[in-house]
C-alpha positions as CSV (number, residue, x, y, z in Angstrom):
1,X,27.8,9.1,-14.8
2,X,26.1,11.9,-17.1
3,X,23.6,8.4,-18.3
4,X,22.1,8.4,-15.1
5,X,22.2,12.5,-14.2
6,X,24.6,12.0,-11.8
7,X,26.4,14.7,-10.0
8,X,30.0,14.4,-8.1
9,X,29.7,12.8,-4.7
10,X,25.8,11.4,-5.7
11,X,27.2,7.6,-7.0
12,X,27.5,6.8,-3.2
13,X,24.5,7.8,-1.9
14,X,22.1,6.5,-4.6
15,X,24.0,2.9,-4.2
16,X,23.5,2.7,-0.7
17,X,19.7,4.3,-0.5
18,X,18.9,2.4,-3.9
19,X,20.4,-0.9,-2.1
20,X,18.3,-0.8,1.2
21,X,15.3,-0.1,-0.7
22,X,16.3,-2.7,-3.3
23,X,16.9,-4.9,-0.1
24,X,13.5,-4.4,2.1
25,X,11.6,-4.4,-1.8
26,X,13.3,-8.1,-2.1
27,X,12.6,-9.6,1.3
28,X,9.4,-8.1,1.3
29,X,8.0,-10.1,-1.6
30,X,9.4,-13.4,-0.4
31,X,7.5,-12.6,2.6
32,X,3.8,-10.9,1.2
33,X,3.9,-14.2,-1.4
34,X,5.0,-16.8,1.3
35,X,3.0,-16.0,4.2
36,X,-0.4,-15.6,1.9
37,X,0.4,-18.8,0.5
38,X,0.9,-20.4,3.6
39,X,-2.2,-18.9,5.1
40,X,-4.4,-19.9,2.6
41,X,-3.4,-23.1,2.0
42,X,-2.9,-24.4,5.9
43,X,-5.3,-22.0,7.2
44,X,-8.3,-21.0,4.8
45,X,-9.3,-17.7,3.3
46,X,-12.2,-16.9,5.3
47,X,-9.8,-16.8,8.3
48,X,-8.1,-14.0,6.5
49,X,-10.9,-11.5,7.3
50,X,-9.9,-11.8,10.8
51,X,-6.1,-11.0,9.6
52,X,-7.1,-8.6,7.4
53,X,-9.1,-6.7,10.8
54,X,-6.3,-7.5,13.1
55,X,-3.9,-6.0,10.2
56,X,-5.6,-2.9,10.1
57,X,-5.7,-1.9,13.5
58,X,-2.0,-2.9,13.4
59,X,-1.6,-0.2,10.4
60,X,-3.2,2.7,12.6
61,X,-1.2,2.4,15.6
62,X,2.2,1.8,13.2
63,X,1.1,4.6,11.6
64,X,0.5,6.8,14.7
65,X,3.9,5.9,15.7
66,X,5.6,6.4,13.0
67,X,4.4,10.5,13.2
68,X,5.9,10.3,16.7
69,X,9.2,8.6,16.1
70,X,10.2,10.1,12.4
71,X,10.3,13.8,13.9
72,X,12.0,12.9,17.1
73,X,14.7,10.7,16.5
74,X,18.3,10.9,14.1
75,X,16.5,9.6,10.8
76,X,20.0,7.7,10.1
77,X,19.4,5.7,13.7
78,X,15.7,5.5,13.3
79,X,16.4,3.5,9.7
80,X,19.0,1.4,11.3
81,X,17.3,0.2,13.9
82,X,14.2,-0.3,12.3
83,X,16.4,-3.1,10.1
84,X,17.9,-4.4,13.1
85,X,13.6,-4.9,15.1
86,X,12.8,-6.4,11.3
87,X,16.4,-8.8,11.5
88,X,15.3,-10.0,15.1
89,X,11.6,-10.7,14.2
90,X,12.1,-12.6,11.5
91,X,14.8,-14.8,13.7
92,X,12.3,-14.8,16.7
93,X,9.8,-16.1,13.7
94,X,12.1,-19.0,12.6
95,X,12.0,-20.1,16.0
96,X,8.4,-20.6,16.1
97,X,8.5,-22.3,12.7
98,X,11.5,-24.6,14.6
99,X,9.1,-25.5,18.1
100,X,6.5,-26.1,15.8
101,X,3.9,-23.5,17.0
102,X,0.6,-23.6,15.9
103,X,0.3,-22.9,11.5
104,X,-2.5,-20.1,12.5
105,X,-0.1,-18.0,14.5
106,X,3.2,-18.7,12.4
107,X,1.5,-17.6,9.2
108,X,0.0,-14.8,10.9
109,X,2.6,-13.2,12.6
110,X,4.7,-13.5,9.4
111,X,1.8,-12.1,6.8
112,X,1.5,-9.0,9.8
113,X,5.5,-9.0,9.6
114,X,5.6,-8.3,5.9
115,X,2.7,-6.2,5.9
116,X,5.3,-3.7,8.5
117,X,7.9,-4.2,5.4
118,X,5.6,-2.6,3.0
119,X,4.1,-0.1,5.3
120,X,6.8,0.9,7.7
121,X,10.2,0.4,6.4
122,X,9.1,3.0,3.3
123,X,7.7,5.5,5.7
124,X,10.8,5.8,7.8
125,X,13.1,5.5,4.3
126,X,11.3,8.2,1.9
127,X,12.0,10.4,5.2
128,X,15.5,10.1,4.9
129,X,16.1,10.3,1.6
130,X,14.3,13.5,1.8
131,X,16.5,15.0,4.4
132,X,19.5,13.8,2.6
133,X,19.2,15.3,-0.9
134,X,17.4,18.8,-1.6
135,X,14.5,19.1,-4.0
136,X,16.5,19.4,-6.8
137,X,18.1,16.0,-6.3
138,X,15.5,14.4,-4.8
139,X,13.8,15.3,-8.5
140,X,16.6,13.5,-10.1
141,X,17.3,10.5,-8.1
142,X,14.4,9.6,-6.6
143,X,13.4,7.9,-9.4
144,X,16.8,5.6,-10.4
145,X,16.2,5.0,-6.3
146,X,12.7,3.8,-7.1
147,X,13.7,2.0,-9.7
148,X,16.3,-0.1,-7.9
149,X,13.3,-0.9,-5.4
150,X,11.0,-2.1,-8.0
151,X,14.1,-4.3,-9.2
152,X,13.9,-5.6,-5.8
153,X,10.3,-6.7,-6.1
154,X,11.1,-8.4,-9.7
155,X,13.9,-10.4,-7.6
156,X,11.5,-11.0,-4.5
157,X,8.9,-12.6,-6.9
158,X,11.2,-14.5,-8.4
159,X,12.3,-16.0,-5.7
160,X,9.4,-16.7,-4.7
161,X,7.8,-18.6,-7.0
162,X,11.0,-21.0,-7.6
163,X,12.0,-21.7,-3.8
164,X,9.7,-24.2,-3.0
165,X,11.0,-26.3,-5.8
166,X,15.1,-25.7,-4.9
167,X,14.5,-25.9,-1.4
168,X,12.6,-29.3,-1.9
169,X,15.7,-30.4,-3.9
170,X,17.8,-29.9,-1.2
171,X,15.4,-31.2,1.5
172,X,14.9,-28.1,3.2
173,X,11.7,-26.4,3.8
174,X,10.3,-22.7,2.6
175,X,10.3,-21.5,6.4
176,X,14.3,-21.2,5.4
177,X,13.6,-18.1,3.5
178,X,12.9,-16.5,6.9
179,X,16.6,-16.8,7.6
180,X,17.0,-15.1,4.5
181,X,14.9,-12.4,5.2
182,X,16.9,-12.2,8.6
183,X,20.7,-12.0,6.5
184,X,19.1,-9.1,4.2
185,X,18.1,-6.6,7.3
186,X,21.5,-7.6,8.7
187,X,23.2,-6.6,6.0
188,X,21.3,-3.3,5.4
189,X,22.0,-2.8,9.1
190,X,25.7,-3.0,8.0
191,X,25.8,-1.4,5.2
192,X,23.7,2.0,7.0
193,X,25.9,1.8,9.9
194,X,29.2,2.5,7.7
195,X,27.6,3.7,4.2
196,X,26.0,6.7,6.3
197,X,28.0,6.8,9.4
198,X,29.5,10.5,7.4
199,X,26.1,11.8,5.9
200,X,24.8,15.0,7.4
201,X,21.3,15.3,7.1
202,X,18.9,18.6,7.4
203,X,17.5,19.4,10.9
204,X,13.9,19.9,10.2
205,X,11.3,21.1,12.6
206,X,8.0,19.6,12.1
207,X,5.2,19.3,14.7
208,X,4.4,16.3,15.9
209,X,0.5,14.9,14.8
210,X,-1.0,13.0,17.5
211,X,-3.3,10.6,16.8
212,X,-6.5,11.7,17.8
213,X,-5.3,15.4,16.2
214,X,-5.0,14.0,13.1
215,X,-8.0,12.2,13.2
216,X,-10.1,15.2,14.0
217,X,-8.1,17.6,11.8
218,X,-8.9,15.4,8.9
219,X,-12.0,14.8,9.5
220,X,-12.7,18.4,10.1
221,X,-11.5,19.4,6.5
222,X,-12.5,16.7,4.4
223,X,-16.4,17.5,6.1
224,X,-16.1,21.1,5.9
225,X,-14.6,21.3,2.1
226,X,-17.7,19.4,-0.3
227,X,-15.6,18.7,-2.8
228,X,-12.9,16.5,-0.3
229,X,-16.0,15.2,1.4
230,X,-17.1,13.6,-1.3
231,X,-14.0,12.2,-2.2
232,X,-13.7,10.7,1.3
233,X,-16.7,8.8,0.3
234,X,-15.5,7.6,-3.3
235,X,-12.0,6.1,-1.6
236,X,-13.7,4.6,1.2
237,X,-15.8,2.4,-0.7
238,X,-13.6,1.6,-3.4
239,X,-11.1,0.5,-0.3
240,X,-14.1,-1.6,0.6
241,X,-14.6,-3.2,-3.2
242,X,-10.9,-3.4,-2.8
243,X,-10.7,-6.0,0.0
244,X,-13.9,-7.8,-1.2
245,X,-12.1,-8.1,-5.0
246,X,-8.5,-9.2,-2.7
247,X,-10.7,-11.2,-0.4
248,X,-12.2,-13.2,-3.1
249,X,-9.2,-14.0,-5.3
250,X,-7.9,-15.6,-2.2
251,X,-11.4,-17.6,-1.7
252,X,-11.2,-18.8,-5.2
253,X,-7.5,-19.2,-6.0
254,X,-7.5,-21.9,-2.6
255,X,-10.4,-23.6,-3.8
256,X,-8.3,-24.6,-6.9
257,X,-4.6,-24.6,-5.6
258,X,-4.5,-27.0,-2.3
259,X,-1.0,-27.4,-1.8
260,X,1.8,-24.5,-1.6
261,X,4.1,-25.2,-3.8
262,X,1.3,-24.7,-6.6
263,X,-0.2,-22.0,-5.4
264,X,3.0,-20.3,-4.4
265,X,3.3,-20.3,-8.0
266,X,0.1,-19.3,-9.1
267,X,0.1,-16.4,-6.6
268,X,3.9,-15.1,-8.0
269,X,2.8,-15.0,-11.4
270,X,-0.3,-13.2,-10.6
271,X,1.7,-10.4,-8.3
272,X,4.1,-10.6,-11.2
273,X,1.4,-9.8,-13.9
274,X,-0.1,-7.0,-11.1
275,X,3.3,-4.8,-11.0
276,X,3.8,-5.2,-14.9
277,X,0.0,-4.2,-15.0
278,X,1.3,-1.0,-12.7
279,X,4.2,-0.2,-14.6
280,X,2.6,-0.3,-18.3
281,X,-0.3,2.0,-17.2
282,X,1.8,4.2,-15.2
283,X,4.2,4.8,-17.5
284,X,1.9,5.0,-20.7
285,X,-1.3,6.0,-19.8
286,X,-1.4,8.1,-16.1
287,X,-0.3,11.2,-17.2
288,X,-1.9,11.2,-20.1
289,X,-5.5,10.2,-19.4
290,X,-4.8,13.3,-16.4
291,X,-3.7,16.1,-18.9
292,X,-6.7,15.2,-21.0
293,X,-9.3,14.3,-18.8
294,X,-8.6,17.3,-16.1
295,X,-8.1,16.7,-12.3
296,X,-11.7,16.4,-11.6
297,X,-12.8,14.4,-14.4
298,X,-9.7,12.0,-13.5
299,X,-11.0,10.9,-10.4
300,X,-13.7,8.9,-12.3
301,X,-11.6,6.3,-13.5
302,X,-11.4,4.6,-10.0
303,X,-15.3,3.9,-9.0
304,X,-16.1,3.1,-13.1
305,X,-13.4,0.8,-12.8
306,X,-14.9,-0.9,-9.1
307,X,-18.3,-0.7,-11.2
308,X,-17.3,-2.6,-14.4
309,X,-14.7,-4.9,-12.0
310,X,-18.0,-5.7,-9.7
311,X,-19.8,-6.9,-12.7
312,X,-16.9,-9.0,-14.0
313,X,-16.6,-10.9,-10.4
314,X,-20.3,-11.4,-9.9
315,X,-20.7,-12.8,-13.4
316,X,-17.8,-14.6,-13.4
317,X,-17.2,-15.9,-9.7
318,X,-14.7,-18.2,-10.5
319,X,-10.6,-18.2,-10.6
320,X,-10.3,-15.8,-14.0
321,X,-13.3,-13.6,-12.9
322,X,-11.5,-12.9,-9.9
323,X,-8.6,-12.6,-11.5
324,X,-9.8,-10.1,-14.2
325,X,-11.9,-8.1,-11.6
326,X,-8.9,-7.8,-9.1
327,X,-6.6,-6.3,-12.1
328,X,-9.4,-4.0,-13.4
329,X,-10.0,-2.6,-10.1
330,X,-6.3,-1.8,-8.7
331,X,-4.0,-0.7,-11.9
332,X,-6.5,2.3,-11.9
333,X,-6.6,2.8,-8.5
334,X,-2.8,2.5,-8.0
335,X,-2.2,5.0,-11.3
336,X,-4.1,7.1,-12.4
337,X,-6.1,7.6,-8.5
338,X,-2.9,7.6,-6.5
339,X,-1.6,10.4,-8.9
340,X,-4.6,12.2,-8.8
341,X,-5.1,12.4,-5.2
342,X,-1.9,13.7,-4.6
343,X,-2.0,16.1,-7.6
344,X,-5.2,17.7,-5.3
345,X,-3.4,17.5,-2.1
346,X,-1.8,20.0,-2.7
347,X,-4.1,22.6,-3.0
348,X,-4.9,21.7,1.1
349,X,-2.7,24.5,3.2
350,X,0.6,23.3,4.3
351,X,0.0,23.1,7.7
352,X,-2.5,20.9,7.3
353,X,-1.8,18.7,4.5
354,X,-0.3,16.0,6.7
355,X,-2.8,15.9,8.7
356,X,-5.4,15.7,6.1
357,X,-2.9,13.1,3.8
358,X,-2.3,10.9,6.5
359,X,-6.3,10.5,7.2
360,X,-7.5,10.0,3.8
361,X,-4.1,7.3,2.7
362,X,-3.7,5.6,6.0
363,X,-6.5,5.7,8.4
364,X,-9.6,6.0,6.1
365,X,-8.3,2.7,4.2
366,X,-7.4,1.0,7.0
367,X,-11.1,2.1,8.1
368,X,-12.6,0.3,4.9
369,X,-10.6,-2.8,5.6
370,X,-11.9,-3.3,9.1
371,X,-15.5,-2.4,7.7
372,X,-14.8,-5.1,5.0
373,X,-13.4,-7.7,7.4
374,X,-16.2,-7.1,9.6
375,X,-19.1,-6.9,7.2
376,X,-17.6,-10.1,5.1
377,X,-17.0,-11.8,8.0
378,X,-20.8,-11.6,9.3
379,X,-22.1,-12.6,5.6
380,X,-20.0,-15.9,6.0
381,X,-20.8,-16.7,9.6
382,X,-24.6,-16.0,8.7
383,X,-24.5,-18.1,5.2
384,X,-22.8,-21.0,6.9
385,X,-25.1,-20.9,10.2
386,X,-28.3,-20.7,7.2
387,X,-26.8,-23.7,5.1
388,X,-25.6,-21.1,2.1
389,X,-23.0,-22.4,0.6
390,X,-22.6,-19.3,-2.4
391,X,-22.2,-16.6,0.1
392,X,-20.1,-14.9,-2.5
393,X,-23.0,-13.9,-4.5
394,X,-23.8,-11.8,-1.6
395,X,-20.7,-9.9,-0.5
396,X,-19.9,-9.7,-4.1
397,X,-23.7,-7.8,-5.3
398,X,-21.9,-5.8,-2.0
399,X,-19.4,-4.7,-3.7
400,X,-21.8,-4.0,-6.6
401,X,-24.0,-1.7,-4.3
402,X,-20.7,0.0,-3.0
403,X,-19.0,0.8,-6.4
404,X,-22.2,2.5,-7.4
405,X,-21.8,4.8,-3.9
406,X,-18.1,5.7,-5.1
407,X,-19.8,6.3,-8.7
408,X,-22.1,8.6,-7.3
409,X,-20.0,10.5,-5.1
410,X,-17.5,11.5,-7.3
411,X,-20.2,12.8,-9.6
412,X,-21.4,15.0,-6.7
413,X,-18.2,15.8,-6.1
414,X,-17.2,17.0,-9.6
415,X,-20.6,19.2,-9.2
416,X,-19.0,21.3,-6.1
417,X,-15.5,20.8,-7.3
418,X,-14.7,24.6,-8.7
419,X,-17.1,26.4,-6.2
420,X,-15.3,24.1,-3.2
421,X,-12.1,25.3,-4.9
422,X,-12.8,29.0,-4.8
423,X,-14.2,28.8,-1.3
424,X,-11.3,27.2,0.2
425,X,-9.0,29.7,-1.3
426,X,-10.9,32.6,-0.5
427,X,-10.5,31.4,3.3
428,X,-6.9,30.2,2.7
429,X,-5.6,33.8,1.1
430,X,-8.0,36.4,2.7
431,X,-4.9,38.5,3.1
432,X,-4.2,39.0,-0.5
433,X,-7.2,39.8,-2.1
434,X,-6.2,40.6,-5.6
435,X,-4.8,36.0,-5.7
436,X,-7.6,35.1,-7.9
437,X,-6.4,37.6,-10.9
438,X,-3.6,35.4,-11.2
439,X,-5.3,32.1,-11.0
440,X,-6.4,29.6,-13.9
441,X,-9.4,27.4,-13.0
């Protein structure tokens, strides 16, 4: 096993870890690509805002509960039954799809279903897999891990975008693929119950992070320390150009595509062409563009990108404008950003970098998707009330207004970056004076 760095006693746990992320990866595509399609087409986009709200508040409390459950609980158990709730719900979903429930609350409850796959299933996972190997390994086999998840995605899309046409062949209907969904998590509940049943894991003590602690610890920081405040501004509103770029491709992709089946199709390809778009820039250009450009400067990519991806959409409102502008705006974001912001994590003190992690990645951007929802939502309902029928103009010159308030933040921010820095320090090692000698800014 020396091709893939692999260490006696290793092959085991990699396969089993690398197959329940492969597994979740898999089942969660089928169900992001299927439940937006389904949405859109029987519902309507606008209706997403109120999803997308609904989805958000969801996040928070998952997220709150997840701090609450990952320290208290055998990680092993915690995993396995969080396969077994995700098995059940996805039965319990078939049902309503078999009693015909209403296509609102069907395609609802499974979009909010596979938004917990993405969301919660990882959380719990990457928590495990820390426990399980030391740094070292983690080092080494986190990323063949990874990389058997991101199979799982390639397979998921697949799948997704062919189904409608088997299933039709065989004169069954896409709602099957819940049952499918339902077989994976069984099988990963299987497969943890006697791939693990042996594995020791480290007893770690970490302090639990209530919600409203963590809400005021962050906050605290990120206000006290100029050069994080400002960055809580940039990654709020490109969260909020975010949605309205998401929210719009879904306006203008079911104005084209009517029925499923096509835009089932049309939506694969796209996710398709977004995780290629990930995996090129990540692997090519991330690094890179963040050794040459330092930290600081790095964190300009994101609101130039919102910037030039505002301009695309509002000059180009249509399908491909939307298209272009949603692609422009995330592979940066989801790079070269997400590297960046945990590359200056870490200079936050240990015992409060959770605290001030979890507010800036989970309840900041759930924070600019309600604001989104809500402020979206109140363009539409206004237009429509006022006989406007191009209401995108306006939230899109939004998201216009907004990129240029992540533009100018970070700019302030790379303006109090090194004197935030030195600050923070001073306060963080007043016990060893004689630190900074041995420091490179």
């Amino acid at each position: 096993m020396r091709i893939w760095n692999l260490r006696p006693g290793e092959l085991n746990l990699v396969l089993i870890l690398g197959f329940a992320l492969l597994g979740n990866a898999l089942a969660q595509k089928i169900a992001e690509i299927e439940s937006i399609s389904r949405f859109i087409t029987d519902v309507g986009a606008p209706q997403f805002l109120l999803l997308m709200l609904v989805n958000s508040v969801i996040s928070i409390l998952m997220t709150g509960t997840h701090t609450l459950l990952v320290d208290r609980f055998n990680r092993i158990k915690l995993l396995r039954a969080t396969c077994f709730g995700l098995g059940l719900a996805f039965i319990f979903l078939r049902c309503l799809f078999v009693l015909n429930a209403p296509a609102w609350l069907n395609n609802s409850l499974f979009y909010l279903l596979s938004e917990q796959q993405f969301t919660f299933f990882p959380l719990i996972f990457w928590v495990l897999a820390s426990d399980v190997f030391d740094p070292r390994q983690a080092q080494r086999l986190f990323p063949l891990i990874s990389a058997l998840g991101l199979f799982g995605n390639l397979v998921g899309i697949s799948i997704a975008a062919f189904s409608q046409d088997l299933l039709r062949r065989v004169n069954s209907d896409s709602a099957e693929l819940l049952i499918l969904n339902a077989i994976i998590y069984l099988v990963l509940y299987i497969t943890i119950i006697f791939g693990l049943q042996n594995v020791s894991i480290r007893e770690t003590r970490v302090q639990v992070q209530p919600l409203k602690e963590t809400l005021l610890e962050g906050w605290a920081f990120t206000k006290d320390v100029p050069a994080f405040r400002y960055l809580t501004i940039s990654i709020l509103a490109v969260v909020v150009c975010e949605n309205i770029f998401d929210f719009h491709l879904l306006f203008t992709s079911g104005a084209v595509f009517s029925d499923q089946a096509s835009y089932q199709k049309f939506f694969s390809a796209f996710v398709l062409a977004r995780v290629i778009g990930y995996l090129v820039f990540e692997s090519m250009f991330t690094r890179f563009l963040i050794d040459k450009l330092d930290l600081k400067n790095s964190f300009l990519l994101s609101p130039l990108a919102a910037t030039g991806a505002a301009f695309v959409a509002i000059t180009n409102p249509g399908l491909w404008g939307s298209i272009g502008a949603v692609l422009l705006h995330n592979v940066p974001l989801y790079t070269v950003d997400k590297t960046s912001r945990r590359s200056f994590l870490a200079f936050v003190p240990e015992e409060r970098r959770g605290r001030v992690s979890l507010f800036l990645d989970s309840y900041l951007v759930a924070a600019g998707a309600i604001a989104t929802a809500v402020i979206v939502g109140v363009i539409i309902l206004v237009s429509r009330s006022l006989g406007i029928t191009n209401y995108f103009y306006i939230y899109l010159t939004l998201g216009v207004f907004v990129a240029f308030a992540a533009l100018f933040a970070i700019l302030k921010m790379r303006s109090v970056y090194d004197a935030s820095l030195f600050n923070w320090r001073l306060k963080r090692r007043q016990r060893s004076k004689n630190i900074f000698d041995k420091l490179d800014f």
